[in-house]
C-alpha positions in Angstrom: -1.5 -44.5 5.9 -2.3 -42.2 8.7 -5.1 -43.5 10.6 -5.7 -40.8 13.2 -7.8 -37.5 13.2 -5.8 -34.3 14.0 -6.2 -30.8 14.0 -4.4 -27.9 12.8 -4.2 -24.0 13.6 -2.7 -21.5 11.2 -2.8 -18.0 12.5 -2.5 -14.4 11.7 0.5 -11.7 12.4 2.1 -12.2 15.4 3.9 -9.2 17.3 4.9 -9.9 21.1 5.5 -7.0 23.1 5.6 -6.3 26.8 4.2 -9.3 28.9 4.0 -11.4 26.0 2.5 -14.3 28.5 -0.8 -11.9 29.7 -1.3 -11.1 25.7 -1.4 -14.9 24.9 -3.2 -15.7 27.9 -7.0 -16.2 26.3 -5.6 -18.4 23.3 -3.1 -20.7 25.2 -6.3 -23.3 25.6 -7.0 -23.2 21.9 -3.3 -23.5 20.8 -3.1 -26.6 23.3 -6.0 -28.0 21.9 -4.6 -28.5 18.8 -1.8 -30.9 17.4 -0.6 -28.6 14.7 0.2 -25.4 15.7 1.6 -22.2 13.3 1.4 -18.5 13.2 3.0 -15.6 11.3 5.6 -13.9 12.6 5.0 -10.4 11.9 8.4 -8.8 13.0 12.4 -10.3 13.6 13.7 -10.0 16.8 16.8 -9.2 18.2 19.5 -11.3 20.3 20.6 -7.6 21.8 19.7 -4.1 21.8 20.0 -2.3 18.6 19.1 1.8 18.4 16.5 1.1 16.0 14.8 -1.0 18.7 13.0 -1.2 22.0 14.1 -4.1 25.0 10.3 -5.7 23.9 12.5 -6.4 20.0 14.8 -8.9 21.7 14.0 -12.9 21.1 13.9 -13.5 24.8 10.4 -11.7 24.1 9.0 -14.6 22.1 9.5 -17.4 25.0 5.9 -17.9 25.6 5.7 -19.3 21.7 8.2 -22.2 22.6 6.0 -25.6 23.3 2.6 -23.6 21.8 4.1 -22.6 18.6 5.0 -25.5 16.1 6.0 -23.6 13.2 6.6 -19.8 12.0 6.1 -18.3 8.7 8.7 -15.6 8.5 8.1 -14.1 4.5 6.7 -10.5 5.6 7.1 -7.3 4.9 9.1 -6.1 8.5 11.3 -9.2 8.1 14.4 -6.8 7.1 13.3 -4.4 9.0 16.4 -4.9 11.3 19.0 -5.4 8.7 21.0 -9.1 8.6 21.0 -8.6 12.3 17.2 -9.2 12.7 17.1 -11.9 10.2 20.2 -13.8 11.7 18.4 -13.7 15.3 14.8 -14.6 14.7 15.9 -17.7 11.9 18.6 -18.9 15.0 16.1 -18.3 17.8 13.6 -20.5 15.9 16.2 -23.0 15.1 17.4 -23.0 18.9 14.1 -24.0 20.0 13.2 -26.4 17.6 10.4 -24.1 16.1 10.0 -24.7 12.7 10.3 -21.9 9.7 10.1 -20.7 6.2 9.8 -17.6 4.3 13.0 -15.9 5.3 16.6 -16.7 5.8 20.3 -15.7 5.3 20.1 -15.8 1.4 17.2 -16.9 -1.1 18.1 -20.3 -0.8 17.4 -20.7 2.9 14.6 -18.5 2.3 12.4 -20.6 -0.2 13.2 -23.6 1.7 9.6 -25.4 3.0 9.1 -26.1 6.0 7.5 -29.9 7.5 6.1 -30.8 11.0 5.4 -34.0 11.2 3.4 -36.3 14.3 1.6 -39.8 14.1 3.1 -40.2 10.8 1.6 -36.9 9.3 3.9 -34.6 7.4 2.4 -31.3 7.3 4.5 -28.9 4.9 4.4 -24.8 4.7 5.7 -22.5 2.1 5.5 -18.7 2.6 6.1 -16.1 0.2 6.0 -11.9 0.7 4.0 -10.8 -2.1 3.6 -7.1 -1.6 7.1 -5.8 -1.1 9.1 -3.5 -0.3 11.1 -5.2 -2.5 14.9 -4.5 -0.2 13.1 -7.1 1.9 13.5 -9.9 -0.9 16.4 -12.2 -0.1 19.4 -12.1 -2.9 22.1 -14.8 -3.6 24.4 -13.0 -1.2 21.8 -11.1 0.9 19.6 -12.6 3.8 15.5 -11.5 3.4 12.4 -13.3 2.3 11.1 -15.2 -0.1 8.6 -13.5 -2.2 6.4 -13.2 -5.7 7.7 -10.9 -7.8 5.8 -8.3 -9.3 5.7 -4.8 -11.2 3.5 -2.2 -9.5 1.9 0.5 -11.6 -0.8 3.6 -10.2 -3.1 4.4 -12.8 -5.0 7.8 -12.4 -8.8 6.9 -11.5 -10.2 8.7 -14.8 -8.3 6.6 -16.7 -9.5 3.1 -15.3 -12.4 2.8 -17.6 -10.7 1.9 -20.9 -13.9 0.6 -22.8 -13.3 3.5 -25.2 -10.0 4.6 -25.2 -7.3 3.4 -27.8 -3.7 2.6 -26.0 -2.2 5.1 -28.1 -4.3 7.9 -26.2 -3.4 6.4 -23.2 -0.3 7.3 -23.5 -0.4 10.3 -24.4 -2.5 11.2 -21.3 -0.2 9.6 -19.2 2.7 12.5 -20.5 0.9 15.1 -19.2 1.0 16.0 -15.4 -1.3 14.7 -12.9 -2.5 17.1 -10.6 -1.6 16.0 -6.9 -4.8 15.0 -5.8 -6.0 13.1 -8.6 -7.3 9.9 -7.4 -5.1 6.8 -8.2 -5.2 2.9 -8.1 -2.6 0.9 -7.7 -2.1 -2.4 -9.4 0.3 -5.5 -8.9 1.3 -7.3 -11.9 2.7 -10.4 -10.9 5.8 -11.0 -12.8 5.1 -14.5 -14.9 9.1 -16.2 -14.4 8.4 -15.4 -10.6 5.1 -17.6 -10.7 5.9 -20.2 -12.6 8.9 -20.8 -10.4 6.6 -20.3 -7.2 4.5 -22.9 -9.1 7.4 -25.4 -9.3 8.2 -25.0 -6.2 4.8 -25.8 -4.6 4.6 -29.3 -7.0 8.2 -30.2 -5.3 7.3 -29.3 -1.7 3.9 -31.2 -2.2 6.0 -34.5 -3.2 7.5 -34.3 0.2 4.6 -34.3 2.5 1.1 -35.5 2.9 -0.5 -31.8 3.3 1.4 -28.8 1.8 -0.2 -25.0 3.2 0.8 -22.3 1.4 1.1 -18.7 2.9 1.0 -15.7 1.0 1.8 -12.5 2.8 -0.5 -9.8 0.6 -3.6 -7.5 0.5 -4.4 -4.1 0.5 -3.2 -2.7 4.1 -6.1 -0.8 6.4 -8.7 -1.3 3.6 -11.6 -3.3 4.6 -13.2 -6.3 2.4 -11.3 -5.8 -0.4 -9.5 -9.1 -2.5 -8.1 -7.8 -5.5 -7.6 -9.9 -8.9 -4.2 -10.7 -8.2 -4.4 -12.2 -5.0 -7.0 -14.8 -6.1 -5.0 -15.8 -9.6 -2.1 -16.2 -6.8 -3.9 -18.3 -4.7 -5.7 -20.4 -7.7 -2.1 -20.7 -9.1 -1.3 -22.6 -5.7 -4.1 -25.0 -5.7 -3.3 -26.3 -9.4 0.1 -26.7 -7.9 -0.5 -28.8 -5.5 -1.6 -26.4 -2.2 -4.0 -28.3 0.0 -5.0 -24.7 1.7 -3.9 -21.3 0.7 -3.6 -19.0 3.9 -2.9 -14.9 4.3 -2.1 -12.7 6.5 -0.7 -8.6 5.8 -4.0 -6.3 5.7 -4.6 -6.0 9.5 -8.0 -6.5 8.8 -9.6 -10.3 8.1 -11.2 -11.1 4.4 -13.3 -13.5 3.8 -12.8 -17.2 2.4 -13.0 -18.5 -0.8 -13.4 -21.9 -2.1 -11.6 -23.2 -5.2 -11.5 -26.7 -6.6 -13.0 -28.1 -3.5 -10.3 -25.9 -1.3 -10.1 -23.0 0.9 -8.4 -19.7 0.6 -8.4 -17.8 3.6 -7.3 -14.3 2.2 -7.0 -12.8 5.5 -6.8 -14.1 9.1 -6.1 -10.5 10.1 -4.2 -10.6 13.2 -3.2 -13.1 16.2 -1.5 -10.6 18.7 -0.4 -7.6 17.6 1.5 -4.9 20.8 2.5 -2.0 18.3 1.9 1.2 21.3 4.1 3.5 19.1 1.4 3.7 16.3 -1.0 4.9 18.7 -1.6 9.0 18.6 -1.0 8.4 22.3 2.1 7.5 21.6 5.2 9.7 22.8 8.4 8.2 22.1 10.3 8.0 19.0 9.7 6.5 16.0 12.2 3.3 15.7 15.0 4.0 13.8 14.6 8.0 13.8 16.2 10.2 16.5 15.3 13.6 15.9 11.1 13.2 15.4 8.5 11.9 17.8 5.3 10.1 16.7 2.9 12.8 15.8 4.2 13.4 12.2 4.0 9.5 11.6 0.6 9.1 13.1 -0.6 12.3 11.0 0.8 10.9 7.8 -0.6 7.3 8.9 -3.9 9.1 9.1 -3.9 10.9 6.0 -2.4 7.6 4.3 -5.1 5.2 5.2 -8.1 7.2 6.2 -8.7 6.4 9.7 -7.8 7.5 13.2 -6.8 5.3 15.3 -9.1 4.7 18.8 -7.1 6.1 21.6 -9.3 3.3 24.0 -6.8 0.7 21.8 -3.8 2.3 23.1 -1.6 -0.7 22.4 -3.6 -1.6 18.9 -4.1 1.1 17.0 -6.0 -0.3 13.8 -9.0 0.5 11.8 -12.0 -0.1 13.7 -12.5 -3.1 11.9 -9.8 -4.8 12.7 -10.8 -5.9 15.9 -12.5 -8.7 14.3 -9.6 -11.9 13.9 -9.5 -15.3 12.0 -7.0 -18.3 12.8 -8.1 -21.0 10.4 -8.6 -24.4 11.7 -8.2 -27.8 10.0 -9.8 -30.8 10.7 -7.2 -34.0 9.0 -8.7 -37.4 8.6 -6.7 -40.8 7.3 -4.1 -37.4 5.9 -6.7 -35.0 4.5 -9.0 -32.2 5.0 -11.9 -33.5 6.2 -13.7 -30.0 7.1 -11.8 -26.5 6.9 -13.0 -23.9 10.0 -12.8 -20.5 11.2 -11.8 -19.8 15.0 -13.4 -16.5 16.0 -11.6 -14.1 17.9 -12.2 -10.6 19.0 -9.7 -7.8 20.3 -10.8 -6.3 23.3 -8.9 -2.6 24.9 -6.6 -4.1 26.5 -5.0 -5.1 23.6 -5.4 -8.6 24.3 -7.4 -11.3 22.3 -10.1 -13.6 23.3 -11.5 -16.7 21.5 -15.1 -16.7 21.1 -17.5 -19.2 20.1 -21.4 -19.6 19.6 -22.3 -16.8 21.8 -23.7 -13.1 21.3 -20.0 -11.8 20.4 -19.6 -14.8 18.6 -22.3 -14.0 16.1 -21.2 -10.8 15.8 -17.9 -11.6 14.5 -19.7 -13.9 12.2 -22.3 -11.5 10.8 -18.8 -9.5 9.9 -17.5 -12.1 8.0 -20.4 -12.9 6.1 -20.3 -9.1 4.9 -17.2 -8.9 3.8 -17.5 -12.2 2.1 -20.0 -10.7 0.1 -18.4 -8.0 -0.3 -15.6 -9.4 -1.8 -17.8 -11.6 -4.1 -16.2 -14.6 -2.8 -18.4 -17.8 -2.3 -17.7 -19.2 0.7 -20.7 -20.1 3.4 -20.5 -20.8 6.7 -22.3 -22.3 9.6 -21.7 -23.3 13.3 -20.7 -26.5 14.7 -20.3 -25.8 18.0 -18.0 -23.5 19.0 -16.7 -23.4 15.3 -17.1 -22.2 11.9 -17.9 -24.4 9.1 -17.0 -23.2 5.9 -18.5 -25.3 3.2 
């Protein structure tokens, strides 16, 4: 029986960059405040200089983490982005300095393995799955990567969404004939059933183990604002019947707001912890990683013309949407080994790149006022209020 109250932080996407120690330096109190302690680690690191990447990609980078950083979901989209090399590094990195991982690893085995931190005699587990691709990230029998939920993707042209009166047949048939190149599309995940039900497995065994399981999900629609699609909350329902205490998810680079399912919370987007990305910035004049002939400008135009926003150049070192200066870390408040309240830490992004923890104050409330939009927006049913310098959400 665990008898004492504790607290736990789960975070957004973590990237570390150039002085890694003044870009943590307004969230080192709040990570030291808590006994729990875990982020998302957006991008592997290196143990030496590849071509592909800058001196800021080598693991010495992410030294600040080590004694503020309990535990590292690895399951994202970048996780291969570095080949077995990047993979190797970050999971030995973690392992060297008693950081705690899951989501990625040397072969799907190692990958799907859970995670536990444990203190006072509370076993806190974490599983972490990439569920939007691309799909050379997903670890193989033979081949390091991440552990992910597989899916099929199709784009449907946007006159064709409304099938109320069409017959499959003449779907079809449309479908054979060409579509123009700027007809609107949608795309849709369809998450592949054998993949869930073995995710679903997997979350009941991991749960057996601990007294508190979390379950990350790296998904959502990238650069799009409010937005929770269908998918993503059968995912996250999936992981509550399961066995999930707290479904949490990162990927969008903007935050979503929370839902509440069977008495739990889904946090479908803590948007981003610290992100240093300079080379996405039109400011930008190096290469693109990994490409020797081109500078930036043909990425950041086709960036532009991909998403439907242009970066501010005042954000030279975080060039998001707008929006995305608004960030989550979720906060849990454990009592005799549960959830006794689940909370939002506020947190905005200022020019310098750097983010600062805010509480009930003007800029507070502004944060706030955001994530009640998008909320709604969303349709989701979450509520909030303050207690203190915290978020409620009942």
């Amino acid at each position: 029986m665990v008898n004492k109250r504790h607290t736990l932080l789960f975070a957004g996407d973590l990237v570390l960059g150039a002085e890694p120690e003044r870009y943590m330096a307004y969230i080192n109190n709040l990570l030291d405040s808590c006994d729990f302690r875990m982020a998302h680690l957006e991008e592997p690191y290196l143990d030496e200089m590849l071509e592909c990447a800058n001196e800021f990609k080598l693991t010495s980078t992410l030294e600040p983490l080590v004694g503020r950083i309990d535990l590292l979901t690895l399951a994202g989209n970048h996780f291969y982005d570095y080949g077995e090399a990047g993979v190797a590094a970050t999971v030995q990195w973690c392992e060297k300095k008693q950081i705690a991982h899951c989501g990625g690893g040397s072969n799907i085995s190692e990958a799907k393995k859970p995670a536990f931190v444990e203190k006072d005699g509370l076993k806190i587990g974490v599983l972490a799955y990439n569920a939007v691709g691309p799909k050379y990230t997903f670890a193989t029998d033979t081949r390091g990567g991440v552990s992910y939920v597989n899916f099929t993707r199709a784009y449907v042209p946007e006159h064709l969404l409304d099938q109320t009166h069409t017959r499959l047949e003449n779907d079809i048939w449309d479908l054979k004939k060409p579509v123009h190149m700027d007809t609107g599309m949608m795309g849709f995940n369809f998450i592949d059933e054998v993949s869930c039900d073995e995710i679903c497995s997997e979350i009941a065994a991991a749960k057996d183990q601990c007294n508190l399981l979390i379950v990350y999900f790296h998904k959502g629609f990238v650069h799009q604002p409010s937005v929770v699609a269908p998918w993503e909350k059968f995912l996250s329902h999936r992981a509550i019947d399961n066995g999930a205490d707290v479904v949490v998810s990162s990927h969008s680079h903007l935050a979503r707001g929370i839902e509440i399912y069977k008495g739990r919370a889904i946090y479908h987007g803590l948007n981003n912890f610290i992100c240093y990305v300079p080379q996405l910035s039109p400011l930008f004049k190096g290469k693109i990683p990994g490409d020797r002939n081109s500078d930036n400008e043909k990425w950041i135009k086709s960036r532009v013309e991909r998403f439907g926003f242009v970066p501010d150049p005042d954000y030279p070192t975080y060039p998001f949407h707008p929006e995305s200066i608004y960030c989550l870390a979720a906060k849990l408040i454990i009592e005799n080994g549960s959830i006794a309240s689940n909370r939002l830490i506020l947190l905005k992004v200022e020019k310098d790149g750097i983010p600062r923890v805010h509480g009930n104050t003007q800029t507070g409330r502004e944060i706030l006022d955001y994530i009640v939009k998008i909320t709604k927006d969303a349709e989701l049913n979450a509520r909030y209020k303050w207690e203190g310098d915290d978020i409620v959400i009942f």
